[in-house]
TORRO-930730 format. One record per residue: x, y, z negated of N, C-alpha, C in turn. Coordinates in steps of 0.02 Angstrom, whole numbers, plus 50000, padded with zeros to 5 digits. Atoms other than C-alpha are relative to their C-alpha. Example, Ala and Ser with C-alpha at 12.3 -4.5 7.8 and 13.67 -1.06 7.14 Angstrom:
2
500454994150000506154977549610500455006050000;499584994150003506844994749643499615005549963;
% end
This chain:
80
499295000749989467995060449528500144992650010;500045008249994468585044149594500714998449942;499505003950061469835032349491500524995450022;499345003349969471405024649540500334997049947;499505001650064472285011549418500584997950034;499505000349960473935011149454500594995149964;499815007350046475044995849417500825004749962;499274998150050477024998949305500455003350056;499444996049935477945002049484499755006050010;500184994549947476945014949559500065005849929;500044996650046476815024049383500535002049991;499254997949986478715023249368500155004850057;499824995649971478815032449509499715007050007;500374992650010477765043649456500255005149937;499674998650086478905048049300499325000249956;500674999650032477315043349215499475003649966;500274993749997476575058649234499915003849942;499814994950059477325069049101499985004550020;499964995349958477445082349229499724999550060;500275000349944476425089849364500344999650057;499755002549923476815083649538499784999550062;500375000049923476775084949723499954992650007;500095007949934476105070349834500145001750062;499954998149926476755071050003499854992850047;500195007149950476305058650164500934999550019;499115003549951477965049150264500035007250040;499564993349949478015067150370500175004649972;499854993350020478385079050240499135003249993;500564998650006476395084350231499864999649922;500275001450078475675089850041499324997250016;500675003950009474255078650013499705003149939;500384997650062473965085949838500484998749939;500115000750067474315088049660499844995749938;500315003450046474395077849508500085004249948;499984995450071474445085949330499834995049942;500195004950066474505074049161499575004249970;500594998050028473055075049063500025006249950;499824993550040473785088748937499785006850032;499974992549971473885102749071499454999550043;500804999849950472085096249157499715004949940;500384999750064471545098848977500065007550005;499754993050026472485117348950499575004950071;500314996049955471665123249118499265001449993;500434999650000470055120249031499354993450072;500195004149929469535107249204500024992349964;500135008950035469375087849066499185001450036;500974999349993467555083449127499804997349911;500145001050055466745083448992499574992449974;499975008750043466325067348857499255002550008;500684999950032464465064548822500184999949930;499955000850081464195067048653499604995649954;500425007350022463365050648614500144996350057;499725006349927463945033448692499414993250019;500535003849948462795022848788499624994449944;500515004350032462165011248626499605005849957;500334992050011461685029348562499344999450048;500594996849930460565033948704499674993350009;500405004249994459945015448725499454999749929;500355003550068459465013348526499385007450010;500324996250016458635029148557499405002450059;500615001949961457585027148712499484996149955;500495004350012456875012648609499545004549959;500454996850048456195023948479499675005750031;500484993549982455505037148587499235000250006;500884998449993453405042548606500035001449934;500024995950043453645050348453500005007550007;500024992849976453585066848527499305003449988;500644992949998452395080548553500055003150073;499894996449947452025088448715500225005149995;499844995949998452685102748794499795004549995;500494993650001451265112648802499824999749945;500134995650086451035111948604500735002149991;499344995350019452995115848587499925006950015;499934992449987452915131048693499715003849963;500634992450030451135139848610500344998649920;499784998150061452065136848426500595004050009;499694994950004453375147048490499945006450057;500334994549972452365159448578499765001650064;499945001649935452415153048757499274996250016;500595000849974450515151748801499834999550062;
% end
C-alpha cells in the first residue's frame, strides 16, 4: 500500500477523516474512497503488525545455528 503524508490544509479538508469519503477529479469523476482507520479496522482489511519489531528479529538472527535440521524435526514427528 503506498503512503501519502498529508500536511494541516489538505487534512482539514478532509474533515480529518472521521468519516468515510469520496475523492472526485475537477470533472465530477470518483477516483476512490477513503475510510478512517476505525472502519478499515471493523471491515477486518488493517494489514497486519508483525509481531516482533525489527531489534527483535535482528537480536535474534544473531543467535541463530542453534537449530536442528529439518529432516531430524520431521522423523521425531513421524514424517520419514
Amino acid at each position: 500500500m503506498n503512503k501519502i503524508i498529508l500536511d494541516a490544509a489538505t487534512q482539514a479538508k478532509l474533515n480529518g477523516l472521521t468519516e468515510s469519503l469520496e475523492l472526485h477529479d475537477e470533472a465530477g469523476n470518483l477516483i476512490g474512497y477513503i475510510l478512517p482507520p476505525e472502519a478499515y479496522a471493523a471491515m477486518g482489511l488493517m494489514p497486519a503488525q508483525p509481531p516482533f519489531t525489527d531489534a527483535e528479529i535482528e537480536e535474534a538472527m544473531k543467535n541463530s545455528g542453534t537449530g536442528r535440521p529439518l529432516e531430524d524435526i520431521l522423523k521425531d514427528h513421524g514424517y520419514s
